[in-house]
C-alpha angles and dihedrals in degrees: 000000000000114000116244134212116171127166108211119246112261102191097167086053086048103058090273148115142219084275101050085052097056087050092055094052103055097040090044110207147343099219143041114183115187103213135042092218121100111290093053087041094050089044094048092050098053100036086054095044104034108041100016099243122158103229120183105216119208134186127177085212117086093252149008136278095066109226093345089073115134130184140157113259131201097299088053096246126132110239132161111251091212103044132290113309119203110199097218126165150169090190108092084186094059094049097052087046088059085041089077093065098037155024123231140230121200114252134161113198114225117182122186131200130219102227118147087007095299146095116246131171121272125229086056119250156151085299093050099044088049096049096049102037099042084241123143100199114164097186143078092212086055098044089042084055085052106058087035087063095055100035107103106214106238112202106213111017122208119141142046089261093054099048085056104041085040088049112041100357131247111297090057091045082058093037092052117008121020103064077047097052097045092054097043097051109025085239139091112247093250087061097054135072114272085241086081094071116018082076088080119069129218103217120206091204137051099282105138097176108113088209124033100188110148086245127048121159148127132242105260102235102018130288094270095068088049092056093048087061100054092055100044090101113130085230098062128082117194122203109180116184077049129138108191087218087063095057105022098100081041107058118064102225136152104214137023123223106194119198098166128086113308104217081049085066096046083048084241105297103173100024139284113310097225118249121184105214138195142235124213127209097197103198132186119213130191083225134108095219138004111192136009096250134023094265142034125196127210098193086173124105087230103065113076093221138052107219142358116220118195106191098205088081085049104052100024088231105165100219125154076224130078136197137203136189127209105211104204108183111221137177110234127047121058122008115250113153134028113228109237109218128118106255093056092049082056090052095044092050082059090058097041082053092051077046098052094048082049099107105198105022131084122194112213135166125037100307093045100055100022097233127126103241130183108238093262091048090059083051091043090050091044090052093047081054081046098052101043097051081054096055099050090044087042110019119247083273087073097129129241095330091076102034081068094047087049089055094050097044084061086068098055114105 
């Protein structure tokens, strides 16, 4: 039995009148959205708000928020169920969108990694070159020589394992990311897209955050209340335990938003797009405090896990508790993070043409559209969808509303 949560239509709420209602009910809704994570929430929201449509939300999970879900488990203590998330941002619009659902506290996340039997900062930087090298450099200029001295120029660069090697040479690449990489993805660096690891710097000076986005904070009171917030919306119905198969032929609707994998839809046509997933080993502990930052990274082949994440860092609760989570990448459950090689951006660009030819249904989010997003990318895409469904029901000339939208679509990736 699938577990149900629906929040009853309120059209007069809504802008509407008996009649409307009538009309609603035999016509169902107007919207179905596949996926309870941020670009269905974020649909749903502003579908329901902005235009006044009625969307039915499902989720197979048992709740909402996707991987962002947060709860207190048995020590009392708020983690996130899927790994630690670090709202970080440079879109002031997306983050006054997500202001309306939440309040923020200020939080700067700092990782750092076990090489040579100690913990060093990571992105690498001055503090890490001088810890594990015995150096006492006090200059960008010096620590940007020293790294000079060890990179190895690569001529033609084209994978993880040449970015690194070209950038700070071969002993810090062994030292850092390749025992890392080849946890977390099940293949060695020169075997993956350059894209893997470009997204992590190398700073010259003392800068320990491991993002520096203008804006870097954490939902006051968890990601889930924000979501159910953002759904609170008399026009939206949730139904969690829910496979959309199983209501599909059920449910009257005019459109499809589909925010789960996209060759899932298409029952694998033309084969699996590969995924590699995570486990998680949640752990209470009679402690106050675990570890000195949020995360810790293992970047050897010896240990079985990649980090370790303790939340307390991350919400600020005061507990006498705490709880970690291992994080042990694996290649088979849920689908987290799309493997960048060739081959699978050419099988995916099968499945975005099927999708193409789809009439009625749009693929939004990481698993739609196969691509790795920061959470507000995935907003800022949701809100592009968003303000594109607005123009051709009102016209470009739409007033301020759109102008907005317009504002916010020039953050998405």
């Amino acid at each position: 039995m699938r577990e149900v949560s629906l929040r009853d239509s309120n059209p007069e709420q809504a802008g509407g009148g008996a009649s409307e209602e009538s009309s609603n009910r035999r016509r169902g809704f107007d919207y179905l959205i596949v996926g309870a994570g941020f670009a269905g929430s974020v649909l749903a929201e502003r579908l329901a708000t902005g235009l006044n449509k009625r969307v039915l939300v499902v989720d197979r999970r048992p709740h909402i928020a996707g991987n962002a879900y947060d709860h207190y488990d048995e020590a009392g203590v708020l983690i996130h169920r899927y790994g630690p998330h670090i709202f970080h941002t440079n879109a002031q619009r997306i983050v006054d969108y997500l202001s309306q659902f939440t309040e923020w506290r200020p939080y700067e996340h700092r990782v750092l990694a076990q090489v040579d039997g100690q913990e060093v900062p990571i992105p690498i930087n001055m503090t890490t070159l001088n810890k594990l090298y015995g150096l006492n450099m006090t200059t960008e200029e010096q620590a940007a020589d020293f790294l000079a001295s060890r990179a190895e120029p690569v001529e033609n660069i084209q994978t993880s394992e040449d970015v690194v090697i070209n950038g700070i040479g071969r002993e810090l690449y062994q030292k850092f990311f390749r025992g890392y990489t080849r946890k977390q993805w099940g293949l060695d660096p020169s075997q993956l897209d350059k894209s893997v690891t470009s997204r992590i710097p190398t700073r010259t000076n003392t800068d320990d955050r491991y993002f520096t986005d203008t804006f870097q904070q954490m939902p006051k009171y968890g990601y889930t209340k924000m979501f159910e917030k953002m759904l609170a919306h008399p026009n939206i119905k949730v139904m969690i335990n829910t496979d959309y198969r199983e209501i599909r032929d059920e449910v009257q609707f005019d459109h499809l938003i589909f925010c789960g994998p996209i060759d899932e839809y298409f029952d694998y046509r033309f084969g699996k797009l590969p995924y590699r997933s995570l486990k998680f080993e949640h752990k209470q502990l009679d402690q106050e405090q675990f570890q000195a930052v949020g995360t810790v990274n293992y970047p050897s082949e010896d240990v079985p896990y990649t980090r370790i994440s303790e939340y307390k860092h991350l919400t600020g609760q005061v507990h006498p508790k705490t709880s970690v989570t291992y994080e042990y990448p694996a290649a088979e459950g849920d689908p987290y993070y799309p493997i960048p090689r060739p081959e699978n951006a050419e099988l995916y660009k099968r499945y975005q043409q099927l999708a193409d030819e789809t009439p009625g249904v749009t693929f939004v989010g990481r698993l739609g559209t196969y691509k790795y997003y920061n959470m507000d990318q995935v907003v800022g895409q949701a809100l592009a969808v968003y303000k594109r469904i607005e123009e051709a029901e009102q016209g470009p000339a739409a007033g301020e509303s759109a102008e907005h939208a317009r504002s916010l679509a020039d953050q998405a990736p």
